[in-house]
N, C-alpha and C positions, 0 to 999 in steps of 0.2 A: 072668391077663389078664381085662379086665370090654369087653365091646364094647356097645355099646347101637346094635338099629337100627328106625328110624323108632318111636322111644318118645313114645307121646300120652299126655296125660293132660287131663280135663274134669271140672267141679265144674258138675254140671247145665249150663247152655246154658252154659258160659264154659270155652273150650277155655286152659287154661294151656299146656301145652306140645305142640307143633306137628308132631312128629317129627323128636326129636331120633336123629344117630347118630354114634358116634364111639368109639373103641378108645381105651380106658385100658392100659397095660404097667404091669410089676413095675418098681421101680427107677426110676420118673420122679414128677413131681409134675406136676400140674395142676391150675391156676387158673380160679374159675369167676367172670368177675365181670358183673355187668348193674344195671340200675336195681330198686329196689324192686318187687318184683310180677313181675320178670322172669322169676321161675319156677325159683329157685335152690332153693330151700329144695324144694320140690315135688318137682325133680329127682332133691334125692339120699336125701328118704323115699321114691320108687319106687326106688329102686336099694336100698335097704335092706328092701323088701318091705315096709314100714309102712303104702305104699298101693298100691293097685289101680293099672295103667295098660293101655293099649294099645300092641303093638307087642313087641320081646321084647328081653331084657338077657339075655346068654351071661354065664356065670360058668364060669371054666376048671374051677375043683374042685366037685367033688359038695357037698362039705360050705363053700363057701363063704361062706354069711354066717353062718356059726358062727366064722370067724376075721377079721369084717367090727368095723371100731369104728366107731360114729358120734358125732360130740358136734354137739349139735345146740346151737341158738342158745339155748335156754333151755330149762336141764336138768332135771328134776325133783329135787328133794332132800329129803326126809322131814325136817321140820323136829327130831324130836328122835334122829337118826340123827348120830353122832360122823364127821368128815371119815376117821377110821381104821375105824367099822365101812363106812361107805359104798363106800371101795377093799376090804376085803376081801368086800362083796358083789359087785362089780364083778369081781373077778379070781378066788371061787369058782364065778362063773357060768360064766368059762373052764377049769375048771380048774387054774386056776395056784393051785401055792401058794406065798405068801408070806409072810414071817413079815415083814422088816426092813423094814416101811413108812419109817419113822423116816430111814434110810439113803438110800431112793429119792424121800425127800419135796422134790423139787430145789425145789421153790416157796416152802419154808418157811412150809406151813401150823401153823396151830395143828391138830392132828390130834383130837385129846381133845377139841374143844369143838363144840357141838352147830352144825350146819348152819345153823340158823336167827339163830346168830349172826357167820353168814359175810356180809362186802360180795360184792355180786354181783360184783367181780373177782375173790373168792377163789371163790366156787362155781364160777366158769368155770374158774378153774384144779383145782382138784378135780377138776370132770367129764374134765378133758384129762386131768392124771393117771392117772386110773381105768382112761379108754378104753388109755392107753398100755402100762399092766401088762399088761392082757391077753393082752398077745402077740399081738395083730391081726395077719394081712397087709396088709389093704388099710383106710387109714381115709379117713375123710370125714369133715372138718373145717369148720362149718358158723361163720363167723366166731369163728375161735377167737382172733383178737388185738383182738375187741372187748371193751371196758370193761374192760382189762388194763392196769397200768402200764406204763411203757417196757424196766423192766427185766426184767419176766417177756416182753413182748415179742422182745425179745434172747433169749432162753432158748429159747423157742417158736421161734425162724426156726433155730438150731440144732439143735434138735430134727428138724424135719421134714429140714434137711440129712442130718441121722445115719437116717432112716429111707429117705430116698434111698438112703445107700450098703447100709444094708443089705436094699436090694432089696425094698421096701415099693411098692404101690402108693398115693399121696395123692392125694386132689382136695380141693381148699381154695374158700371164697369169702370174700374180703373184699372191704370196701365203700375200703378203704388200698390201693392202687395199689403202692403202693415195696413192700410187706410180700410182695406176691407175684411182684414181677418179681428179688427178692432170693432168692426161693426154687425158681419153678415152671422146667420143663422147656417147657411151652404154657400157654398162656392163649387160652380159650378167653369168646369176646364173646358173651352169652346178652342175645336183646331181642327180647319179644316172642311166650316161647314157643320160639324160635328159634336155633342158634347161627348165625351173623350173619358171624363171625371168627374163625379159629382164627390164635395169635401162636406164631413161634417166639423164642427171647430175641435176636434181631439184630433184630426188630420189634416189639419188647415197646415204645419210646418213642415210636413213629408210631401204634401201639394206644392209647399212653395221649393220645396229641395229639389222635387223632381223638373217644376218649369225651370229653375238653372241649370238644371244638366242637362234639359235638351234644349233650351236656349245658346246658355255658352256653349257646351261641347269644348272643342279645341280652339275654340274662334282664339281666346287670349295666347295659348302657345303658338298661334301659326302669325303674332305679331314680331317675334322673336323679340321682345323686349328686352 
């Protein structure tokens, strides 16, 4: 279980997040979505400890975010580092051993050829790879179905199903609507610092209705097309 209450966080005078609070469970997924700046990304480097915040985040196990994955929106990758030495840095820092990368390489990357000659759809699927070996409990999936083809798309929504059942906690943000109302358990409406809306999926399409009307508003009439 990861509960977060009254969680702030401020970059000098600019308070980003407002005192957030809300209980994540094992076994479900959830959706973080809001507008640019809403404070997603912020959210879940304080839940990974990467930064400072105010307020306090309960982690059930002592050793919790030693079994925490995160893939963040843009991964670091050693440009002369091979897609196969980079997973088994990724999965000796868990202690996992793995030999058969080969076998688990559902993405069908070039494994052998150096990172620098990856499209940044392949490093994202890399970085997701990686965090997945690990054997995480709980990950935090920070647009993982951006600048992905459609087909690794499909792969990735099955995936997070398969970590559903096996009793994984997920929280995901994507800026695609269908991608997480296909997968999450709650969707939860971050604006402003703020969660705003918490959805359950019998309200997942009144949630997506309402972010268009206050997204567009009149933006399309005032192009006078």
């Amino acid at each position: 279980m990861l509960e977060l209450k009254d969680l702030r966080k401020s970059f000098g005078s600019k308070q980003v997040l407002k005192g957030i609070s809300a209980t994540f469970l094992p076994g479900h997924v959830y959706g973080i979505v809001g507008e640019n700046g809403a404070g997603k990304t912020t959210l879940f480097r304080c839940i990974s400890d990467l930064l400072s915040f105010e307020g306090e985040i309960i982690k059930e196990q002592p050793d919790f975010n030693h079994r925490l994955g995160f893939l963040q929106t843009n991964n670091l990758l050693l440009p002369m580092m091979t897609g196969r030495e980079y997973l088994r840095l990724l999965t000796q820092a868990r202690h996992q051993s793995i030999s058969d990368f080969d076998a688990r390489n559902v993405f069908d990357l070039p494994l052998d050829e150096y990172a620098r000659n990856y499209s940044t759809g392949m490093q994202k699927k890399l970085a997701l790879l990686g965090v997945l070996l690990q054997g995480n409990n709980c990950l935090i999936l920070d647009e993982p179905f951006n600048g992905v083809d459609i087909q690794s798309n499909i792969i990735i929504t099955e995936i997070i199903r398969e970590l559903r059942r096996l009793g994984k906690t997920v929280l995901i943000s994507s800026h695609i609507f269908s991608t997480l109302s296909d997968t999450c358990d709650e969707i939860h409406l971050l604006r402003e610092g703020r969660f705003v809306r918490s959805a359950a999926p019998e309200d997942f399409a009144t949630l997506e209705q309402e972010m268009i009307r206050v997204t567009v508003g009149d933006r399309v009439g005032r192009l006078g097309l």
